[in-house]
N, C-alpha and C positions, 0 to 999 in steps of 0.2 A: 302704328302705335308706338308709343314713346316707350322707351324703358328706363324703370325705376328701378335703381340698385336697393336690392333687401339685403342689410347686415343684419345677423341676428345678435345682439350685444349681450356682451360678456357677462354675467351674471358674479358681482363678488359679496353675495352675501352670505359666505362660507370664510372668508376673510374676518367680516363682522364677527362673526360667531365666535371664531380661533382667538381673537384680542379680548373679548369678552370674558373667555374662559380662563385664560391667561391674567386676565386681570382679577377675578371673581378667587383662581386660586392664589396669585398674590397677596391679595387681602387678607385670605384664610391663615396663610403663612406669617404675616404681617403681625394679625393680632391674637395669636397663639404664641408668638415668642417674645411680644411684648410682656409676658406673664414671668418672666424667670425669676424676676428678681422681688415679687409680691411676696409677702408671705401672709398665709390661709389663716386669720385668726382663730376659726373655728377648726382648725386642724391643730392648732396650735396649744389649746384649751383642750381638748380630748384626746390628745396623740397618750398610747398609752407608755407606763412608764421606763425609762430607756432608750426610747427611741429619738431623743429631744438632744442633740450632740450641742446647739449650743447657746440652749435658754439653759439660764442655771435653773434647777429644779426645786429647792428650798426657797426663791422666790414668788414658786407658782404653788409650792406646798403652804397651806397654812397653818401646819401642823410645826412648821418650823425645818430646819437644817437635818436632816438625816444623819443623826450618831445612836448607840445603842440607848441610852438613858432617854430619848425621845420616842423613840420604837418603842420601849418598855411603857414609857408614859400613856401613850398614846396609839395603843397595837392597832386598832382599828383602823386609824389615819395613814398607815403602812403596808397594808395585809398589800402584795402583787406585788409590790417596789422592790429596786433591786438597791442593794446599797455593796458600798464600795468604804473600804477606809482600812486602816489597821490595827490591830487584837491582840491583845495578849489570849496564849488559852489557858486555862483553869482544869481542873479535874473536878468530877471523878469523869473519865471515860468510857464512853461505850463506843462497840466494834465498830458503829459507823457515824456516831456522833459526840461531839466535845462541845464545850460549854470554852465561848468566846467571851473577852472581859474587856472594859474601855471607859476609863473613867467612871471607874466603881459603879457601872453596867454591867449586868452580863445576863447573857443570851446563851441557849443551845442553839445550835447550827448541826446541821447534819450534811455528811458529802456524798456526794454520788459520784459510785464508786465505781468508774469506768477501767474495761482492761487496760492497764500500763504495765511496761516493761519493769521500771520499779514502783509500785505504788507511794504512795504518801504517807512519812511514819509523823503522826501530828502525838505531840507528847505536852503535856503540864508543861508550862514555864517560857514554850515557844512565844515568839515575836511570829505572827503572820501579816502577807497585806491580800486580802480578798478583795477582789473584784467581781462582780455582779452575782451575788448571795440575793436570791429572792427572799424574801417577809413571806412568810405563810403563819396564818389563823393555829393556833395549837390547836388538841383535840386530836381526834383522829385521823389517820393520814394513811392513803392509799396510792397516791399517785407520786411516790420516787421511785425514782429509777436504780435498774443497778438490783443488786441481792436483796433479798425481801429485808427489813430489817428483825433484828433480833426481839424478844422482851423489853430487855431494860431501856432501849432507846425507845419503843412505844409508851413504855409507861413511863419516861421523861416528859416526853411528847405529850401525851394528858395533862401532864399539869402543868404548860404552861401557855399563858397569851398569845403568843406570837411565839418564832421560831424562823430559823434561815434555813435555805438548803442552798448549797453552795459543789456546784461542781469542782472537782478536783483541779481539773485543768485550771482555775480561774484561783487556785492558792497558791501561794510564794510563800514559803519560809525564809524568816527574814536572820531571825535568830536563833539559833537550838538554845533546848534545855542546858 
């Protein structure tokens, strides 16, 4: 009888597999960081306010430019924004809120009043530049932080439209009395 050499041959469909997966995750990698430089219109129209470093925001406001006499004009169009800019302050005073002025605007603003080594002596007549002072709805107010507030700054707080609360950390005095 003859004999016939049996190779049993190499089987590389485990090769196929390894370039497929290799390729499948290239792709994945490929078209996820194709994405960096897109920007989300719909993230861009609801981001809420603050968080937006470099759409100007009085473009996307139709309420107009965020200054205090707009705020006043239009409290509602405000209420959650954070505004930034610089104050004269006004009197009369209360222990943790003062009445901020800007082109014959003026607003009450309240601080939360965080432990500091020296606190913040805000007096009539100062020049301040505040940075991110939230718009809150007047009316009653439960949620600041910091020591309860007293009487007289509640019942400021009633009677008016709108209102800032502005942490301490985020004031400069620019000028004293």
């Amino acid at each position: 009888m003859a004999e016939i050499p049996v190779e049993k041959k190499s089987s590389r469909t485990w090769l196929w597999l390894l370039l497929a997966a290799i390729l499948v995750v290239l792709l994945i990698w490929w078209l996820s960081s194709g994405n960096d430089n897109v920007v989300d219109e719909d993230a861009v129209a609801t981001a809420p306010a603050g968080t937006l470093d470099t759409v100007d925001q009085s473009a996307m406001d139709p309420a107009g430019p965020m200054t205090l006499a707009a705020i006043l004009a239009q409290p509602q169009a405000y209420i959650g924004q954070t505004f930034t800019g610089e104050v004269g302050v006004d009197g009369p005073l209360t222990d943790r809120g003062f009445w901020v002025q800007n082109d014959g605007a003026r607003m009450f603003a309240i601080i939360i009043d965080e432990p500091r080594e020296v606190p913040l002596d805000i007096n009539a007549g100062q020049q301040l530049m505040i940075s991110g002072g939230r718009i809150h709805e007047g009316g009653a107010v439960s949620d600041v932080e910091g020591v309860p507030l007293d009487q007289d700054t509640l019942d400021v707080i009633a009677d008016q439209a709108a209102f800032m609360i502005v942490d301490e950390a985020n004031i400069e005095i620019l000028q004293g009395a």
